[in-house]
mmCIF file of the protein (N, C-alpha, C, O) and its ligand, coordinates in Angstrom:
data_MODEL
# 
_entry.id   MODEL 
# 
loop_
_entity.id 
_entity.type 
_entity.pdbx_number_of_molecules 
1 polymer     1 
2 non-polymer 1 
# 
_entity_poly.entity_id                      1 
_entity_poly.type                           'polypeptide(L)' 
_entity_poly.nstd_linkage                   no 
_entity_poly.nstd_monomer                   no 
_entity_poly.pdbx_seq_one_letter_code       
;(UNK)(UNK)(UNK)(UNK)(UNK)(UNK)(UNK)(UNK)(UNK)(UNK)(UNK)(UNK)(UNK)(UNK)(UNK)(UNK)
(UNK)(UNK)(UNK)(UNK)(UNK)(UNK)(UNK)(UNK)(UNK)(UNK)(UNK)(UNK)(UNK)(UNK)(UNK)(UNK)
(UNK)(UNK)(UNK)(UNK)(UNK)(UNK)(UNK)(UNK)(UNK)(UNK)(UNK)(UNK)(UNK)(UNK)(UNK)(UNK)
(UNK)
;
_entity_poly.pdbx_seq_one_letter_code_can   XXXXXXXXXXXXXXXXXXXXXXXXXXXXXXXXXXXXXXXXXXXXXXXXX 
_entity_poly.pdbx_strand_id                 A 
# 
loop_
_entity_poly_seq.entity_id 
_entity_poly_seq.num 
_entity_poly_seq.mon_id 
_entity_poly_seq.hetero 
1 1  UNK n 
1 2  UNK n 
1 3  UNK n 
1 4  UNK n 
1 5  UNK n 
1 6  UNK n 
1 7  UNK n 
1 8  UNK n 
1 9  UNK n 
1 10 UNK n 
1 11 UNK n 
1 12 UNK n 
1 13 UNK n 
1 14 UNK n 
1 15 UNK n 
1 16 UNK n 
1 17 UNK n 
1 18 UNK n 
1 19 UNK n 
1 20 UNK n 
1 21 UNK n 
1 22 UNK n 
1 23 UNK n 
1 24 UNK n 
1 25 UNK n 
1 26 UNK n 
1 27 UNK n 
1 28 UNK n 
1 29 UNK n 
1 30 UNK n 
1 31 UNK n 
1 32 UNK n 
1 33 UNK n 
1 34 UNK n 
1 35 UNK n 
1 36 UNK n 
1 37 UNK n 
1 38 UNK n 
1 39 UNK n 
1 40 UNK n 
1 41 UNK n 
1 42 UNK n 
1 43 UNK n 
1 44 UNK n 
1 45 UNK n 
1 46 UNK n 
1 47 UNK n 
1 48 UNK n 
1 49 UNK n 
# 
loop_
_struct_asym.id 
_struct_asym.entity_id 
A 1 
B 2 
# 
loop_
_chem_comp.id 
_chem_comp.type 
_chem_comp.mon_nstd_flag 
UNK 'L-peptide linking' . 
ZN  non-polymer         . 
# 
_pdbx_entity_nonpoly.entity_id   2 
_pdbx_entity_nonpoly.name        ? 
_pdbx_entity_nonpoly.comp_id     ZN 
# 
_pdbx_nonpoly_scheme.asym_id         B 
_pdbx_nonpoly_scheme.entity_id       2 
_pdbx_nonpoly_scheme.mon_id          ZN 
_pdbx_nonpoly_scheme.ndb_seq_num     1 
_pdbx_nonpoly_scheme.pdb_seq_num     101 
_pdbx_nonpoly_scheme.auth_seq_num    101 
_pdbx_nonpoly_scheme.pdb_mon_id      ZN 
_pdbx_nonpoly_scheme.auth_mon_id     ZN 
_pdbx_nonpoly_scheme.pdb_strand_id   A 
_pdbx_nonpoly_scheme.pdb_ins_code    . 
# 
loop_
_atom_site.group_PDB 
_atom_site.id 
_atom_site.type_symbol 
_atom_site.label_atom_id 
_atom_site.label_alt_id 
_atom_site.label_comp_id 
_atom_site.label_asym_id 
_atom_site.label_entity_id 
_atom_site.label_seq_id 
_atom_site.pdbx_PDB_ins_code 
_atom_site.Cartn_x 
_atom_site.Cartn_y 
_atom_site.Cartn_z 
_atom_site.occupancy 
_atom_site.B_iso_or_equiv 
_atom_site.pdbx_formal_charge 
_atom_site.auth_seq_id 
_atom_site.auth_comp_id 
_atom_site.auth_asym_id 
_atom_site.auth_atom_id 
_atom_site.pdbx_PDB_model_num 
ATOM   1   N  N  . UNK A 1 1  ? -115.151 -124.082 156.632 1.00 0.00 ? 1   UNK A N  1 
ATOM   2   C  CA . UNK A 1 1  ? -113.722 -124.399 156.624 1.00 0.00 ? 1   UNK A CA 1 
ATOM   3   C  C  . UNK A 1 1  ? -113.506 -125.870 156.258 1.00 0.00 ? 1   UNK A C  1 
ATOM   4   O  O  . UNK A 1 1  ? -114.129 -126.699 156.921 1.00 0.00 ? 1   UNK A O  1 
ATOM   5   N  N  . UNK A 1 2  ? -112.843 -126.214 155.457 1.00 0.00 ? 2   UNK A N  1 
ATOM   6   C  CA . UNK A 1 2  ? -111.943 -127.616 154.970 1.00 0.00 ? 2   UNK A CA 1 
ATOM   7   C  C  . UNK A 1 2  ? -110.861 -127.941 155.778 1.00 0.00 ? 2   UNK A C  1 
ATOM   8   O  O  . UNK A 1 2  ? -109.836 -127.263 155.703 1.00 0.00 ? 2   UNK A O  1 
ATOM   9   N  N  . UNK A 1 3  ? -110.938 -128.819 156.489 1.00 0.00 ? 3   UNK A N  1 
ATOM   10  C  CA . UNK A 1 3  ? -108.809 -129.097 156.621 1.00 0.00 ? 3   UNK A CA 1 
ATOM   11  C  C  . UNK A 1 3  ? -108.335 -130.082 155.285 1.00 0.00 ? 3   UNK A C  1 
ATOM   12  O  O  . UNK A 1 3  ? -108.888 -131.102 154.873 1.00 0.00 ? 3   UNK A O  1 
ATOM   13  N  N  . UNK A 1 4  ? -107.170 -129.429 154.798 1.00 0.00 ? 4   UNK A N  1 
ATOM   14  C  CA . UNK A 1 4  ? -106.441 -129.965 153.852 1.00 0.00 ? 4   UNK A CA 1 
ATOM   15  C  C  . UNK A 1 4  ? -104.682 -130.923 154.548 1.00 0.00 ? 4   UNK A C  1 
ATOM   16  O  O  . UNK A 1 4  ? -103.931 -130.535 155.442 1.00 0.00 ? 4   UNK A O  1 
ATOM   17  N  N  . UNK A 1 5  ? -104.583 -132.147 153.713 1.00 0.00 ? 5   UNK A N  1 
ATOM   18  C  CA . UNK A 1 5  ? -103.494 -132.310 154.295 1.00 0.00 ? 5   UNK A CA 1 
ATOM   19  C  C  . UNK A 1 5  ? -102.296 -132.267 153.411 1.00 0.00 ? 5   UNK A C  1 
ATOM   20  O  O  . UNK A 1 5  ? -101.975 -133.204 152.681 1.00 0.00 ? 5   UNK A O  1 
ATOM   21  N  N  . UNK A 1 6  ? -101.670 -131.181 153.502 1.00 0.00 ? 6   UNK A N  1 
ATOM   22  C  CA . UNK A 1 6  ? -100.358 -130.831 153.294 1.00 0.00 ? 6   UNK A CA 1 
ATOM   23  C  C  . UNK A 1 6  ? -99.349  -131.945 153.305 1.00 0.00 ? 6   UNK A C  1 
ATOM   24  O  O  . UNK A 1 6  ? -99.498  -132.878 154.094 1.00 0.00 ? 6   UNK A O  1 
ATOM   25  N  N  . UNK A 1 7  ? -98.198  -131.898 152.370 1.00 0.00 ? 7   UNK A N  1 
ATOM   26  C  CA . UNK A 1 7  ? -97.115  -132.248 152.241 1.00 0.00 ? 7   UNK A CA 1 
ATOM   27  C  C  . UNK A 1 7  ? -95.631  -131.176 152.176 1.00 0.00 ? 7   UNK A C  1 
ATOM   28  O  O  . UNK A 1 7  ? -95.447  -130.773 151.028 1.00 0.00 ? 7   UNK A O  1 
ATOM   29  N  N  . UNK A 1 8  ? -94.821  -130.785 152.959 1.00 0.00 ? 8   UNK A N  1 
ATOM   30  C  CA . UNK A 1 8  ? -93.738  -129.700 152.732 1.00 0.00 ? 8   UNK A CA 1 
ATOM   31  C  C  . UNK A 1 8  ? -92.718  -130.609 151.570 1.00 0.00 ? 8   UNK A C  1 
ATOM   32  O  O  . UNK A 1 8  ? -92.118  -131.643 151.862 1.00 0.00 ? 8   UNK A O  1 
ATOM   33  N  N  . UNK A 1 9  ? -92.702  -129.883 150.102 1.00 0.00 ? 9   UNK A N  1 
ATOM   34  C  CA . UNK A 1 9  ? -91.941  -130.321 149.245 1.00 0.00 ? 9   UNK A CA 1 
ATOM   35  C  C  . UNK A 1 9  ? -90.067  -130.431 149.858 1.00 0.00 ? 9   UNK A C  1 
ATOM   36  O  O  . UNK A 1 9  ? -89.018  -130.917 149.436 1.00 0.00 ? 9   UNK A O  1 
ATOM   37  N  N  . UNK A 1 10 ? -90.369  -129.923 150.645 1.00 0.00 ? 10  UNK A N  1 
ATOM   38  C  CA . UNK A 1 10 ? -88.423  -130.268 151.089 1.00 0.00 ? 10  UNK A CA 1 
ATOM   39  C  C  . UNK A 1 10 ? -87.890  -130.875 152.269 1.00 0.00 ? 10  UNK A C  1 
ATOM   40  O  O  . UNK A 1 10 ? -86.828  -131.496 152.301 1.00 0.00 ? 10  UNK A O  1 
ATOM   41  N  N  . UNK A 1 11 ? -88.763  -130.652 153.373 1.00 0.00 ? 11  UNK A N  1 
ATOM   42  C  CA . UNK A 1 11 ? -88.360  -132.107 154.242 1.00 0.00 ? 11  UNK A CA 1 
ATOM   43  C  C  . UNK A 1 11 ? -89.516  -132.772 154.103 1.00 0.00 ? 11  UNK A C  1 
ATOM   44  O  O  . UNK A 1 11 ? -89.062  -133.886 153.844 1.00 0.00 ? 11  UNK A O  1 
ATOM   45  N  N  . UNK A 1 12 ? -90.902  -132.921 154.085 1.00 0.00 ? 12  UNK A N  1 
ATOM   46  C  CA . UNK A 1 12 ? -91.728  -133.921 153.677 1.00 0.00 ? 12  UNK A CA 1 
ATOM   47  C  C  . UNK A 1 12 ? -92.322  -134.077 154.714 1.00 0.00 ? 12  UNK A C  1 
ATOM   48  O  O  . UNK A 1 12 ? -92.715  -135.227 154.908 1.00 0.00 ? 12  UNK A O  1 
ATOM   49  N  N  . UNK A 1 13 ? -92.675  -132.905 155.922 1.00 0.00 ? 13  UNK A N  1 
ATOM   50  C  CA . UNK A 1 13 ? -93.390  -132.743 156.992 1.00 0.00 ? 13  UNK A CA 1 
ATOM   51  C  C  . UNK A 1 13 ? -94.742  -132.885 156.418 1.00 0.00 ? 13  UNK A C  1 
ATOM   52  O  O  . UNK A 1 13 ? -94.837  -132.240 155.374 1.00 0.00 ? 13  UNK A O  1 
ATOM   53  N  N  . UNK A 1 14 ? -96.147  -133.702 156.848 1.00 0.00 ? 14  UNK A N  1 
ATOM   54  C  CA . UNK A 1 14 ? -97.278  -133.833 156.495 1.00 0.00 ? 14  UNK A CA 1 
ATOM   55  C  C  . UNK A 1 14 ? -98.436  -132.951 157.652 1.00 0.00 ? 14  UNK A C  1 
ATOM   56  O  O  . UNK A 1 14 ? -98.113  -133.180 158.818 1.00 0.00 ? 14  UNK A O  1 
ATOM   57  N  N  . UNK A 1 15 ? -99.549  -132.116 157.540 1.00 0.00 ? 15  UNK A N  1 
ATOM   58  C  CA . UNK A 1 15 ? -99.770  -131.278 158.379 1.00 0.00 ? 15  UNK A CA 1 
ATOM   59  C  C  . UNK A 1 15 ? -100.713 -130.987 157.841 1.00 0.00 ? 15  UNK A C  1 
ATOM   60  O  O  . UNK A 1 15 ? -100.931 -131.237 156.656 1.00 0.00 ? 15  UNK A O  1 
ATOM   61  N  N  . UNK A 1 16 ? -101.761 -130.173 158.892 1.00 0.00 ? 16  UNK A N  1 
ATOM   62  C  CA . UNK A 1 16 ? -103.125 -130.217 158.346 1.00 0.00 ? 16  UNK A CA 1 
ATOM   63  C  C  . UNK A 1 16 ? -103.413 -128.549 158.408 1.00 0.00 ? 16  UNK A C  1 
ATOM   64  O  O  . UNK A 1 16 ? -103.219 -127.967 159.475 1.00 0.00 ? 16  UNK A O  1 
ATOM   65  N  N  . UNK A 1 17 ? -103.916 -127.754 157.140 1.00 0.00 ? 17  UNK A N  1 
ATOM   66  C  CA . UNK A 1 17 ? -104.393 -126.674 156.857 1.00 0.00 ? 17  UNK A CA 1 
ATOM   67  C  C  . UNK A 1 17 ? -105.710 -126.460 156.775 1.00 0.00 ? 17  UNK A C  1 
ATOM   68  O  O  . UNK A 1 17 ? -106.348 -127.095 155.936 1.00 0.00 ? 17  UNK A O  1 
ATOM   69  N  N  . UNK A 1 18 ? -106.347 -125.553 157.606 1.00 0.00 ? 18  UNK A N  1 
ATOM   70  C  CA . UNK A 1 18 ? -107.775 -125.387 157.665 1.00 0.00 ? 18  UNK A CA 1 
ATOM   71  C  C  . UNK A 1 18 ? -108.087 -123.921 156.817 1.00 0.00 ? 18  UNK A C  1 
ATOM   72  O  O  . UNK A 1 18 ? -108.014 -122.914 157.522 1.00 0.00 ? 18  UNK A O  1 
ATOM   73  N  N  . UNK A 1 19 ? -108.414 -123.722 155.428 1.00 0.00 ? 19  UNK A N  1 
ATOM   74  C  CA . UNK A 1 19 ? -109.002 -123.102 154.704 1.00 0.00 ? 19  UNK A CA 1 
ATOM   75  C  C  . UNK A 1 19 ? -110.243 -123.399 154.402 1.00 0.00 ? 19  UNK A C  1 
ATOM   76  O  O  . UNK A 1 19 ? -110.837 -124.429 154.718 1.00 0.00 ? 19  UNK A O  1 
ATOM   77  N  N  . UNK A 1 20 ? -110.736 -122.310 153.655 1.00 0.00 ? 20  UNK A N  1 
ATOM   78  C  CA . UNK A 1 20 ? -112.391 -121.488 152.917 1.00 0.00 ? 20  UNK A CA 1 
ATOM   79  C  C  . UNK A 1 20 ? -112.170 -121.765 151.740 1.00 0.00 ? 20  UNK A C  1 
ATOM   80  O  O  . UNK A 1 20 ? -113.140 -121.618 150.997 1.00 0.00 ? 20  UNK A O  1 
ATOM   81  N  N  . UNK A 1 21 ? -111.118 -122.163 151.223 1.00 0.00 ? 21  UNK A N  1 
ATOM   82  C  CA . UNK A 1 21 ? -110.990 -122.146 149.590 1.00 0.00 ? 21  UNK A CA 1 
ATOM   83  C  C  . UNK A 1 21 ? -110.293 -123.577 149.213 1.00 0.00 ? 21  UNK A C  1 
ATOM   84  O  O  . UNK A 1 21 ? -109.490 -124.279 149.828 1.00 0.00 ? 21  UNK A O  1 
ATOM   85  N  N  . UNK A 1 22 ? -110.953 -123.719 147.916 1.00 0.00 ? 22  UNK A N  1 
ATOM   86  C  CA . UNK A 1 22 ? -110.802 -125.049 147.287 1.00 0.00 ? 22  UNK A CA 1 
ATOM   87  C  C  . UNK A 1 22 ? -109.216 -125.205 146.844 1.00 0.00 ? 22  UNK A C  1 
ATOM   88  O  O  . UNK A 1 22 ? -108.967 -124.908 145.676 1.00 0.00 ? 22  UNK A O  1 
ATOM   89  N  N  . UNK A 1 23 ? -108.037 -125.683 147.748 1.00 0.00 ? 23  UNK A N  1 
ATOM   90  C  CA . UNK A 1 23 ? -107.043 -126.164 147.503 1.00 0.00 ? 23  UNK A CA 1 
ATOM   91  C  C  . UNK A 1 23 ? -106.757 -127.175 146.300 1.00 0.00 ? 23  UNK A C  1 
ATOM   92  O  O  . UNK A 1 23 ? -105.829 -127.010 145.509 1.00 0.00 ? 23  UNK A O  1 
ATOM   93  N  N  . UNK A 1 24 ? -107.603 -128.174 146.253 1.00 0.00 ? 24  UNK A N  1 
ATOM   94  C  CA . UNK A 1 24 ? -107.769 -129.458 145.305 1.00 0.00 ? 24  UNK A CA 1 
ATOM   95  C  C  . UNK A 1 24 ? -107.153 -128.427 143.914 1.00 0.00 ? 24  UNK A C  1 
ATOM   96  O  O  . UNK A 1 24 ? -106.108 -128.715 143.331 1.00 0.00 ? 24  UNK A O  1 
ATOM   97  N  N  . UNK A 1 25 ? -108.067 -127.136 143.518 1.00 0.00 ? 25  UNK A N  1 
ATOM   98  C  CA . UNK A 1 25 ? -107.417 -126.807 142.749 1.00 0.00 ? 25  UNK A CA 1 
ATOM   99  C  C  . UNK A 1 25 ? -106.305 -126.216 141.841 1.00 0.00 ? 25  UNK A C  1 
ATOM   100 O  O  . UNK A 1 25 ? -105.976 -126.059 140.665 1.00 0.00 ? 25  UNK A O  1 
ATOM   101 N  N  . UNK A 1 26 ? -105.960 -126.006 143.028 1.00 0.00 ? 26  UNK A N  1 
ATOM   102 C  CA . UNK A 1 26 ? -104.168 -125.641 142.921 1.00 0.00 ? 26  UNK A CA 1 
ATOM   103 C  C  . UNK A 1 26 ? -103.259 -126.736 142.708 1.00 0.00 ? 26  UNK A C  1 
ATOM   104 O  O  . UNK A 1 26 ? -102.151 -126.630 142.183 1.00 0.00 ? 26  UNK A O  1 
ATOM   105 N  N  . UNK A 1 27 ? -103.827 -127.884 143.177 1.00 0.00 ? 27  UNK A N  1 
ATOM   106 C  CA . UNK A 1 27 ? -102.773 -129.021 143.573 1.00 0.00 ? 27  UNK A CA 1 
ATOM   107 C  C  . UNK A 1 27 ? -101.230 -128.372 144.210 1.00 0.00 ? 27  UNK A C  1 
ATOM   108 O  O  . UNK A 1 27 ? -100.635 -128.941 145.126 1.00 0.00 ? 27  UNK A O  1 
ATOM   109 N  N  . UNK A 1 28 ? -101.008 -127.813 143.922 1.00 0.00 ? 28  UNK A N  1 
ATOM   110 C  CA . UNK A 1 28 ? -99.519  -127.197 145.306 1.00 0.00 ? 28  UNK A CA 1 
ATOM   111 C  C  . UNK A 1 28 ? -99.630  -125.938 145.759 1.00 0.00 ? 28  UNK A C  1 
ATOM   112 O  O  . UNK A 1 28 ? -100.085 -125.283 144.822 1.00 0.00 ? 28  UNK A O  1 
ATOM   113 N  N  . UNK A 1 29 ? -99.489  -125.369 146.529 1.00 0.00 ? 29  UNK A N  1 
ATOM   114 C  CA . UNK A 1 29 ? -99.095  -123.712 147.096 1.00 0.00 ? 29  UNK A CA 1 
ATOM   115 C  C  . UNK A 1 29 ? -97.915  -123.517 148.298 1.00 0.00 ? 29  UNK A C  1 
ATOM   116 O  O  . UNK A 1 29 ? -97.592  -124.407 149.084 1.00 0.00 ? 29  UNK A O  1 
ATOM   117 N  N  . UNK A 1 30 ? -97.405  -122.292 148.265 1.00 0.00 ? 30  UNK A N  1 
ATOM   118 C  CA . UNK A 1 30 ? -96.802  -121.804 148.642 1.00 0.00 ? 30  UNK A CA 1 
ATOM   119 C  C  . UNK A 1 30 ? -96.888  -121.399 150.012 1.00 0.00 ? 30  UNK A C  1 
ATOM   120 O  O  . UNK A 1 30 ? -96.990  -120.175 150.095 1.00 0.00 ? 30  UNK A O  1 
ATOM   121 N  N  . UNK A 1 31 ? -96.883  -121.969 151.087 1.00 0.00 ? 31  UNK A N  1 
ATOM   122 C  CA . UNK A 1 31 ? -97.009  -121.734 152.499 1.00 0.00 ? 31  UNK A CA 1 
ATOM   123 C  C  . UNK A 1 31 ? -95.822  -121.938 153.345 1.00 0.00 ? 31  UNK A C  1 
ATOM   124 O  O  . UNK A 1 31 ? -94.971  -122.719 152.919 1.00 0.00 ? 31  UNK A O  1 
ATOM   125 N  N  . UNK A 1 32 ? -95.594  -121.239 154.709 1.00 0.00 ? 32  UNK A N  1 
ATOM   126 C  CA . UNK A 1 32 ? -95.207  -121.218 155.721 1.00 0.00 ? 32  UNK A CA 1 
ATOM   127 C  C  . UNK A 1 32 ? -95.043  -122.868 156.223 1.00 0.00 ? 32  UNK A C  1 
ATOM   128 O  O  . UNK A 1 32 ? -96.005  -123.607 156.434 1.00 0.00 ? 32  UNK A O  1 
ATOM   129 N  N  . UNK A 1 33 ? -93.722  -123.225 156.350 1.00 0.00 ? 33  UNK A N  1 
ATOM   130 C  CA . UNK A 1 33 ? -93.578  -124.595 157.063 1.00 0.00 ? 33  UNK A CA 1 
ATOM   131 C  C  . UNK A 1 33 ? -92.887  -124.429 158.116 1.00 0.00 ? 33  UNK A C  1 
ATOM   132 O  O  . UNK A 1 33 ? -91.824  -123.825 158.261 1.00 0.00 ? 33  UNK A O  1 
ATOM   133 N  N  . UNK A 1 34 ? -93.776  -125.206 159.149 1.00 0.00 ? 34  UNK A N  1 
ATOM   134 C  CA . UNK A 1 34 ? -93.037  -124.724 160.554 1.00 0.00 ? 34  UNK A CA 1 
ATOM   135 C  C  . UNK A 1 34 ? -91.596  -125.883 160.785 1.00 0.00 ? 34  UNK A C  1 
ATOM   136 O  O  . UNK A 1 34 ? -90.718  -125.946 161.645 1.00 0.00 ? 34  UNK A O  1 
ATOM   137 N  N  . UNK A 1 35 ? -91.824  -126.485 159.870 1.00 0.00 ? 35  UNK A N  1 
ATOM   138 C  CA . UNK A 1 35 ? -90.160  -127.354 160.561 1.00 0.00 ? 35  UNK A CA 1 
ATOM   139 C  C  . UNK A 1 35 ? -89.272  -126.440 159.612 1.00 0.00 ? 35  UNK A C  1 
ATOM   140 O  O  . UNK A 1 35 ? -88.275  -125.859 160.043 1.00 0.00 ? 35  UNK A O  1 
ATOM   141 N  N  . UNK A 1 36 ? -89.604  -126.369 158.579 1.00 0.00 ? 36  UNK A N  1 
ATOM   142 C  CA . UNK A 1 36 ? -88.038  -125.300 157.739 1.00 0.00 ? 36  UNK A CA 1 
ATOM   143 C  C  . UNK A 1 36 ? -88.463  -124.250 157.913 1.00 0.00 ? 36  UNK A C  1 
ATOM   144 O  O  . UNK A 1 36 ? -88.399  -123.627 156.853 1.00 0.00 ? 36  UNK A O  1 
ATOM   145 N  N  . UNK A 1 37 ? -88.924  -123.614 158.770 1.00 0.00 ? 37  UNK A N  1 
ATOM   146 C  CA . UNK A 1 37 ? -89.091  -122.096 159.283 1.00 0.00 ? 37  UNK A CA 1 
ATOM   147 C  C  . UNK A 1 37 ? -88.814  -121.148 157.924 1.00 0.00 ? 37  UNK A C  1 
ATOM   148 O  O  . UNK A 1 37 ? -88.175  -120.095 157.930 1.00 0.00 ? 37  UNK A O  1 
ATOM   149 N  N  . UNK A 1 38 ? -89.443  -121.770 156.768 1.00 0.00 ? 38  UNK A N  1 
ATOM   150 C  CA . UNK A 1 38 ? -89.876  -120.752 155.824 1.00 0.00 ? 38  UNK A CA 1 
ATOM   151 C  C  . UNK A 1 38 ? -90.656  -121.115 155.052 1.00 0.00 ? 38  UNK A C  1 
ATOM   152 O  O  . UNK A 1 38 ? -91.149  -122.236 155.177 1.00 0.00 ? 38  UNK A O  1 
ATOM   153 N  N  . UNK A 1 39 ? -91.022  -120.250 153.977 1.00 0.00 ? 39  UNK A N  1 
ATOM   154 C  CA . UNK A 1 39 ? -92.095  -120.401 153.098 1.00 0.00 ? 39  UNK A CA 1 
ATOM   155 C  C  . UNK A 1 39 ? -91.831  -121.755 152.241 1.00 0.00 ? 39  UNK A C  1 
ATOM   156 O  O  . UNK A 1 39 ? -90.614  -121.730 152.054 1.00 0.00 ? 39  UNK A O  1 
ATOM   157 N  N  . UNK A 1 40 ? -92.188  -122.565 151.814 1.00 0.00 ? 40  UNK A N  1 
ATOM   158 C  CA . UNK A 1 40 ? -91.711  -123.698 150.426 1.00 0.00 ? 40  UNK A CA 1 
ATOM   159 C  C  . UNK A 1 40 ? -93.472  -123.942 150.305 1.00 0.00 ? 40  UNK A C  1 
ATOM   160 O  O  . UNK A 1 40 ? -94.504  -123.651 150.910 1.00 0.00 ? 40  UNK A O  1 
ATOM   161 N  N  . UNK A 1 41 ? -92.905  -124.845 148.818 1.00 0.00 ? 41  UNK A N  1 
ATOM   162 C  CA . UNK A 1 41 ? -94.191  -125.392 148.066 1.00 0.00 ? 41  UNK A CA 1 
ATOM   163 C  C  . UNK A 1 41 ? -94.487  -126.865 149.265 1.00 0.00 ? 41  UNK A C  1 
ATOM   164 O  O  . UNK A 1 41 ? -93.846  -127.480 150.117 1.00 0.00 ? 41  UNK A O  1 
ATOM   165 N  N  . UNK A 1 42 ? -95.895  -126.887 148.641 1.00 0.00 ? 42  UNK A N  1 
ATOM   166 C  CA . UNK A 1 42 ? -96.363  -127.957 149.217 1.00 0.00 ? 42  UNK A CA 1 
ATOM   167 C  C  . UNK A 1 42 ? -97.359  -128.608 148.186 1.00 0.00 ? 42  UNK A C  1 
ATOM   168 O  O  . UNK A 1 42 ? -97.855  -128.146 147.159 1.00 0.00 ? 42  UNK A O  1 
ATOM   169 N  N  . UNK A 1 43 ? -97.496  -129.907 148.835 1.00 0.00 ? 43  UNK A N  1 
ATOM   170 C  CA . UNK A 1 43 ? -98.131  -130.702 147.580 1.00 0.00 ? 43  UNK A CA 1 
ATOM   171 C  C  . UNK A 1 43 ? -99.806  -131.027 148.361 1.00 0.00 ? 43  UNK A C  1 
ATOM   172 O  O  . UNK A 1 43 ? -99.626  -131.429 149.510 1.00 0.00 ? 43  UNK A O  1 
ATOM   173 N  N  . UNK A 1 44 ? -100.753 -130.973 148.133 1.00 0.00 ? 44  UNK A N  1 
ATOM   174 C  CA . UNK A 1 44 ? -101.990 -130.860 148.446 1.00 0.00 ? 44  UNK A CA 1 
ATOM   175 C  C  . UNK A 1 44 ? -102.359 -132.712 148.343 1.00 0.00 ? 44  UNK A C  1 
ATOM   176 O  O  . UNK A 1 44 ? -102.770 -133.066 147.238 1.00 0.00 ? 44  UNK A O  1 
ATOM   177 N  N  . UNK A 1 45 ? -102.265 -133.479 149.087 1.00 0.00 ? 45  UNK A N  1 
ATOM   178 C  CA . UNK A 1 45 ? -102.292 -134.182 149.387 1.00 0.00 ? 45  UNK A CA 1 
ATOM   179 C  C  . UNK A 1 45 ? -103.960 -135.314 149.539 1.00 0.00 ? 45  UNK A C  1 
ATOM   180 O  O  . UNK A 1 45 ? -104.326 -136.393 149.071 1.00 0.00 ? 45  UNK A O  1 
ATOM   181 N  N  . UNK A 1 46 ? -104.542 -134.266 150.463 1.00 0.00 ? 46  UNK A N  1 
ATOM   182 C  CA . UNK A 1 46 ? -105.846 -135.061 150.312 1.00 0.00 ? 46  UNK A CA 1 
ATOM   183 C  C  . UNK A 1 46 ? -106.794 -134.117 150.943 1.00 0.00 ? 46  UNK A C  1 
ATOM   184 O  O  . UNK A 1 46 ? -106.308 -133.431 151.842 1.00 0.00 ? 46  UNK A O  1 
ATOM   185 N  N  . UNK A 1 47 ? -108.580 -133.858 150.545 1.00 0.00 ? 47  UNK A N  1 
ATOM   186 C  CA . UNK A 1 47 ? -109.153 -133.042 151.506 1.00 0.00 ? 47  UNK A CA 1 
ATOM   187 C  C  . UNK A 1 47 ? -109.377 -134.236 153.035 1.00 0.00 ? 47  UNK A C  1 
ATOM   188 O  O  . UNK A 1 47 ? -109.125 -135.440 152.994 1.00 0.00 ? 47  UNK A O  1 
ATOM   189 N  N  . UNK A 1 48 ? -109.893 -133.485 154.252 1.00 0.00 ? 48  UNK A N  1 
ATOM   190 C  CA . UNK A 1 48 ? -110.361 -134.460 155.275 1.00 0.00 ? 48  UNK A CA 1 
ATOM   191 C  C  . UNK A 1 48 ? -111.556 -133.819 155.754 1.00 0.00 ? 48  UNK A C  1 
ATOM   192 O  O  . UNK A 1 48 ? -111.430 -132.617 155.990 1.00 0.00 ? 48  UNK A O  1 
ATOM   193 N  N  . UNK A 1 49 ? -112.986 -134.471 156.006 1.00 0.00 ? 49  UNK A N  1 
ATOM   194 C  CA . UNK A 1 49 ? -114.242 -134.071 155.687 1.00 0.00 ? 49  UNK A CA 1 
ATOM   195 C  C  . UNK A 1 49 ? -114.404 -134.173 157.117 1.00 0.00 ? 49  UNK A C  1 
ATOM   196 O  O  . UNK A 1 49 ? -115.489 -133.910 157.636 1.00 0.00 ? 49  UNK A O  1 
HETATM 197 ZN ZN . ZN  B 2 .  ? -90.746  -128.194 155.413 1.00 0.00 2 101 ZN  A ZN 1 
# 
């Protein structure tokens, strides 16, 4: 597992995602944000080792 740190593209909540898969290469996806209690893009920010 990786933790990735997230950015929520619409309020700009920063938050840490623990995936199996290489985020870096998406540079954004589509996830669940718990402050706007819905799905939005997010910007892939940085891995943390
Ligand atoms: Zn958000």
């Amino acid at each position: 597992m990786t933790r990735w740190l997230l950015k929520c593209n619409e309020c700009g909540t920063e938050w840490y995602l623990e995936v199996s898969f290489n985020l870096a290469e998406m540079g954004k996806i589509y996830h669940y944000c718990k402050t706007c209690r819905k799905n939005t893009f997010h910007t892939v920010l940085k891995r943390e080792d």
